[in-house]
C-alpha positions in Angstrom: 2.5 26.3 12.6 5.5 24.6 10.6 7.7 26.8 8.6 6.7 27.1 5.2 9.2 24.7 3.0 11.7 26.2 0.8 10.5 26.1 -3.3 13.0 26.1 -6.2 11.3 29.4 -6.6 13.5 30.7 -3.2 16.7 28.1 -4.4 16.8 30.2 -7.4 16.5 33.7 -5.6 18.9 33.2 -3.1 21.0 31.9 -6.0 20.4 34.8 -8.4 20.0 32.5 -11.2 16.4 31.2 -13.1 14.5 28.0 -12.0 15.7 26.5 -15.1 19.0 26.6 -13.6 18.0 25.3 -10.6 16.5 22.1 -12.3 19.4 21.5 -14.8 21.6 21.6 -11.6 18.8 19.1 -9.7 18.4 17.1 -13.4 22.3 16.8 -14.4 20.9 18.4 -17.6 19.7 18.9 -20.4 21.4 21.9 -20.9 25.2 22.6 -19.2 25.4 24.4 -16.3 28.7 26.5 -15.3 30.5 25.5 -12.6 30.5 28.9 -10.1 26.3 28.8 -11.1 26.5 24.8 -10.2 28.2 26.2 -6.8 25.9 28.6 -6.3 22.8 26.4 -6.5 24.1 23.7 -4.5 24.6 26.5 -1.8 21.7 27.8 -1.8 19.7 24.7 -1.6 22.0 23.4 1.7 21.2 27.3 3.1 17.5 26.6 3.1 17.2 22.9 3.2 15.9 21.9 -0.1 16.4 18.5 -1.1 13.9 17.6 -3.9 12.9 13.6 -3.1 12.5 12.9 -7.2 15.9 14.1 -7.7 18.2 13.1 -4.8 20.1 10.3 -6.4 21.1 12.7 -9.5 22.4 14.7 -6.8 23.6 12.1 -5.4 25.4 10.3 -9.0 23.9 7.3 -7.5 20.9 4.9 -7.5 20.2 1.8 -5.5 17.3 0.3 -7.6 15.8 -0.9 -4.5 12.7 -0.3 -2.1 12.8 -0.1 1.6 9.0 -1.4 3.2 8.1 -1.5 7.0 5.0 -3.1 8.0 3.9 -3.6 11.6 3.4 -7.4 11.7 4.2 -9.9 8.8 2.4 -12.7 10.2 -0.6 -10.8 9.3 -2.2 -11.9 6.4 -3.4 -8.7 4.8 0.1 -7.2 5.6 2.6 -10.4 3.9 0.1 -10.3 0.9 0.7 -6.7 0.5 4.3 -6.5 0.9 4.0 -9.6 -2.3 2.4 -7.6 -4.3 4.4 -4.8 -3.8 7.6 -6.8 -4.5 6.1 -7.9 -7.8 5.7 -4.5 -8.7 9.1 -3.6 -7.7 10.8 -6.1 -9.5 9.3 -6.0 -12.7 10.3 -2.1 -12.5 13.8 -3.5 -12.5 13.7 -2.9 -8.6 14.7 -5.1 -5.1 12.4 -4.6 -2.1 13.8 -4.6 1.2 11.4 -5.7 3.8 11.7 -4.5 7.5 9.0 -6.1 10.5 8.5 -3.6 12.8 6.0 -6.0 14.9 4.4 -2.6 16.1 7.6 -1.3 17.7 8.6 2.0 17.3 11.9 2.1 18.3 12.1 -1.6 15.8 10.7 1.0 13.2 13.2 4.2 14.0 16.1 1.1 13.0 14.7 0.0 10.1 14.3 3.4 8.7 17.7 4.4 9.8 19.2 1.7 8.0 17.1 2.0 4.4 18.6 5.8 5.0 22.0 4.4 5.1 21.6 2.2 2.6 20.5 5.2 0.4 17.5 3.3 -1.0 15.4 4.9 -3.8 12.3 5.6 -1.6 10.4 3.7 1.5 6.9 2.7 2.1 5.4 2.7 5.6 2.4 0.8 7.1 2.7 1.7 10.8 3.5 3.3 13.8 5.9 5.9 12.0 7.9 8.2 13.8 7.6 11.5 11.7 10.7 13.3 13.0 12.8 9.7 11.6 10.1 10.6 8.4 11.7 13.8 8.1 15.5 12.7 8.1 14.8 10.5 5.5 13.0 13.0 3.3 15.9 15.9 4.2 18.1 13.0 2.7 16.5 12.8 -0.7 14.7 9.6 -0.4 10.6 9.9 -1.1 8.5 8.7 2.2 5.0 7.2 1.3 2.5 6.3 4.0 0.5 3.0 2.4 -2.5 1.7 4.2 -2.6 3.9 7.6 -2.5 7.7 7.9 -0.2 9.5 10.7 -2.3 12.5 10.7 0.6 14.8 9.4 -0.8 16.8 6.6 2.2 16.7 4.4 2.6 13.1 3.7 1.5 11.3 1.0 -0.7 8.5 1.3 -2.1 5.4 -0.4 -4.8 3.7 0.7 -8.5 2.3 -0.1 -11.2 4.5 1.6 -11.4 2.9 5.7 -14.7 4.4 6.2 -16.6 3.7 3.1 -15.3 0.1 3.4 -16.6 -0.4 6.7 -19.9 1.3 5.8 -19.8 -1.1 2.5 -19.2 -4.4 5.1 -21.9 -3.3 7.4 -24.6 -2.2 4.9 -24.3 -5.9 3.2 -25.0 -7.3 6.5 -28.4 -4.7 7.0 -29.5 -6.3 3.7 -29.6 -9.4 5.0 -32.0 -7.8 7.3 -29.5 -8.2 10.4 -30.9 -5.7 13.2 -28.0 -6.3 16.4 -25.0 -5.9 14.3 -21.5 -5.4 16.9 -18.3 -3.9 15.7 -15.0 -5.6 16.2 -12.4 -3.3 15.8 -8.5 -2.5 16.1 -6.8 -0.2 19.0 -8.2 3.5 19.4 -5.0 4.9 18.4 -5.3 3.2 15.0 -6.8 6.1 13.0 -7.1 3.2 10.4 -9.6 1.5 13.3 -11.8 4.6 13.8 -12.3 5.3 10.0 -14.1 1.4 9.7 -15.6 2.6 12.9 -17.5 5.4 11.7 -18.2 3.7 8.5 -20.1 1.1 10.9 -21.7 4.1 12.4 -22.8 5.3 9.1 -24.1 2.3 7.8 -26.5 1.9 10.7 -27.7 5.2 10.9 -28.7 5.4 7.2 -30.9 2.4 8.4 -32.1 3.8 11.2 -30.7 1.4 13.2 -28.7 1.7 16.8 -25.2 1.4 16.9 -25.0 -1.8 18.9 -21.8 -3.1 20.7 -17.9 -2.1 20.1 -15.2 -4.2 21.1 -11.5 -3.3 20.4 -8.8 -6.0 20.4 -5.4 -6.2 18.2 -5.7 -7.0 14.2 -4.7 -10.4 14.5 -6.2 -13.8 15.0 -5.5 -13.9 18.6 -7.4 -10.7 18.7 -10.4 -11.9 17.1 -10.4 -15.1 19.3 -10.4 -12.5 22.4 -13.0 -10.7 20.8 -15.3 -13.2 20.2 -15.1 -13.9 24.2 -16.0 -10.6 25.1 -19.3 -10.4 23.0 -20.3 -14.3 24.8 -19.2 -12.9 28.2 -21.9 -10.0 27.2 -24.3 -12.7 27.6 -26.1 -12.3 24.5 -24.3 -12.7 21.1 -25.4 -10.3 18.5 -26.3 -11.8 15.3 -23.7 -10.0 13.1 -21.0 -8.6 13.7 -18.7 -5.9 11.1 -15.0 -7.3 11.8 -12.9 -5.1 10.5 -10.0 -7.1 9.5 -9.6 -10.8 8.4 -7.4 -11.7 10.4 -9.6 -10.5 13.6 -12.3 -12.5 11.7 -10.8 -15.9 11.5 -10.2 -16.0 15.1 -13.9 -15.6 15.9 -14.7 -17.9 13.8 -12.4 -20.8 15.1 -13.4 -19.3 19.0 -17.0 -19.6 17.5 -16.1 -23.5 15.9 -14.8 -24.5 19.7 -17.7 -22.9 21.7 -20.0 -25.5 19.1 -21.5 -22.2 17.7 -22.0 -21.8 14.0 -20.6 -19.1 11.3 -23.3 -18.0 9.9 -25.9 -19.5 11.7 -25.4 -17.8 15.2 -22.8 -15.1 14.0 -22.9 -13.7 10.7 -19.5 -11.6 9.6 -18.3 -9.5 7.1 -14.7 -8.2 7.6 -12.4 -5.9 5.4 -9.0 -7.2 3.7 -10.3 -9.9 1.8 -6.9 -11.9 2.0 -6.7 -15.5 0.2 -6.7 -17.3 3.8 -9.7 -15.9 4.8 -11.3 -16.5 1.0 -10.2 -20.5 1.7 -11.4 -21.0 5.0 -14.4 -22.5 6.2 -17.3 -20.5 5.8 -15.3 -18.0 3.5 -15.2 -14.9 4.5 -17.5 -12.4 2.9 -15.4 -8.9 2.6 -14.5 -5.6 1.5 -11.3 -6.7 -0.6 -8.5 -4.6 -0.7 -7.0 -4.4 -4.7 -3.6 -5.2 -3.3 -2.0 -4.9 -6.9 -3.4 -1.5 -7.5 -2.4 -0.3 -3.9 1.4 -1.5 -5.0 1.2 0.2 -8.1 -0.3 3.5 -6.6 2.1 3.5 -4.3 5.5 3.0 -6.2 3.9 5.5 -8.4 3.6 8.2 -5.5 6.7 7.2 -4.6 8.1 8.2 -8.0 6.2 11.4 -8.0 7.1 12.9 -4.9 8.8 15.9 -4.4 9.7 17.7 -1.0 8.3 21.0 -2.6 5.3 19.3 -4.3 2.0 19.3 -2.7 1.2 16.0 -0.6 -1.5 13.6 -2.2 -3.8 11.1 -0.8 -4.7 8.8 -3.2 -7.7 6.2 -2.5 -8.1 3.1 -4.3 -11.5 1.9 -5.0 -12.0 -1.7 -3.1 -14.5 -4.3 -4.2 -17.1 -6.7 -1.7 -16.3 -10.0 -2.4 -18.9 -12.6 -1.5 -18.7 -15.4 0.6 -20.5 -17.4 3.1 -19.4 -15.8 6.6 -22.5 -13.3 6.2 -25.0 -15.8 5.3 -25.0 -15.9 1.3 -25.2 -18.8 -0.1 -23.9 -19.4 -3.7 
């Protein structure tokens, strides 16, 4: 078990001053603070390793006004729309966004965070691979980490996110209402614990209906990976008739490797998917998914990011996502 993490509570012990101290020093104010108190504060807070994230750059008699984000792969569509909206946000909060690409590469990922840390951004947002000990320098430093999208499974970061498994129980419940009985699951890497939360939401959505989970096929979020996917379930020799895809991305590309193998979407393969992304909303059939409110997951997490505190409890916040009707499942308007 972890240490427990020094409060303002212990800065002001070790101190032998008040809290209130403590936060004038942390807050530049209101009140004055003397300078031997100042020293003492500041002292005490390097002895124990207290750098409150909300307050770093008064400590620091600077700010940046900018953002740093790293998503895995840009290309995607869910992932470029987010990191738009999330610019908007930032800039009409007087803030610049700095975007880094990891393209699923750690070591890509260590190098961009090392470099918002050295630029002394304001905070960073993370879709990815994240390396928490990188997580941690950057939080020792003052700057506030939020997790957007995917969870790390370390219990004392704050995340944004919609709800993974009630979307994919939400994508796979519209296709039992259409009365679907062999519904497959096309899904992202096991180590994605983003890909086993729509995983089990598949799971739940089929045994509420007292159906059998039918077949899983993992393959990257991207198009390519839907285009491989698509493959696997005709090299199965029977296609199901549905099939929960949990991103759009993924989805498209079994729908063009469905177009070239003269097979029809909806016809032969009905799909709902989870992203909701304009691409997949223009294509042809559009896709029928669980859309993620990408404005509201901006907003939420610039807001955490504002919020956080290393001595303040972690948060997960969940953002409520909508279905948004196409034809890919077999609706017709």
């Amino acid at each position: 078990m972890s240490a427990r993490r020094a409060t303002r509570d212990d800065v002001a012990r070790l101190a032998k001053t008040s809290t209130a101290v403590v936060s004038y020093v942390i807050n530049n104010g209101p009140r004055q603070v003397s300078d031997e108190r100042r020293r003492r504060v500041l002292a005490a807070m390097a002895a124990l390793d207290y750098y409150p994230n909300a307050h770093a750059r008064s400590l620091a008699a600077t700010e940046t006004r900018t953002i740093g984000m790293i998503v895995p792969n840009i290309s995607n569509a869910y992932f470029s729309e987010l990191a738009l909206a999330v610019e908007d946000v930032a800039v009409a909060d007087g803030r610049l966004l700095f975007l880094g690409n990891s393209s699923e590469d750690s070591e890509r990922e260590i190098a961009y965070l090392q470099s918002f840390i050295q630029q002394r951004v304001d905070g960073i947002l993370i879709v990815g691979v994240a390396q928490t000990s990188t997580i941690t320098t950057a939080r020792r430093a003052g700057i506030p980490v939020v997790i957007v999208d995917r969870e790390l499974g370390e219990p004392d970061l704050t995340t944004v996110s919609i709800d993974h498994r009630e979307a994919g129980r939400r994508a796979t419940h519209h296709l039992v209402e259409h009365g679907y009985e062999s519904i497959a699951c096309v899904v992202g890497p096991e180590e994605l614990p983003v890909a086993e939360q729509r995983l089990q939401g598949w799971t739940d959505a089929l045994s509420a209906a007292g159906q059998e989970p039918g077949v899983v096929v993992r393959t990257p979020f991207s198009i390519d990976g839907g285009r491989a996917a698509f493959a696997q379930l005709l090299d199965a020799g029977k296609l199901p008739r549905a099939a929960f895809v949990a991103t759009d991305d993924q989805a498209r590309g079994m729908i063009a490797a469905a177009h070239d193998a003269r097979l029809s979407v909806p016809d032969d393969l009905a799909i709902v998917s989870i992203d909701g992304t304009r691409e997949g909303a223009q294509g042809s059939p559009s896709l029928t998914a669980v859309r993620q409110p990408y404005r509201r997951l901006a907003e939420a997490a610039l807001g955490a990011l504002r919020d956080t505190d290393t001595d303040g409890s972690p948060r997960h916040v969940y953002v409520d996502a909508d279905l948004v009707v196409g034809r890919s499942c077999g609706c017709r308007p």
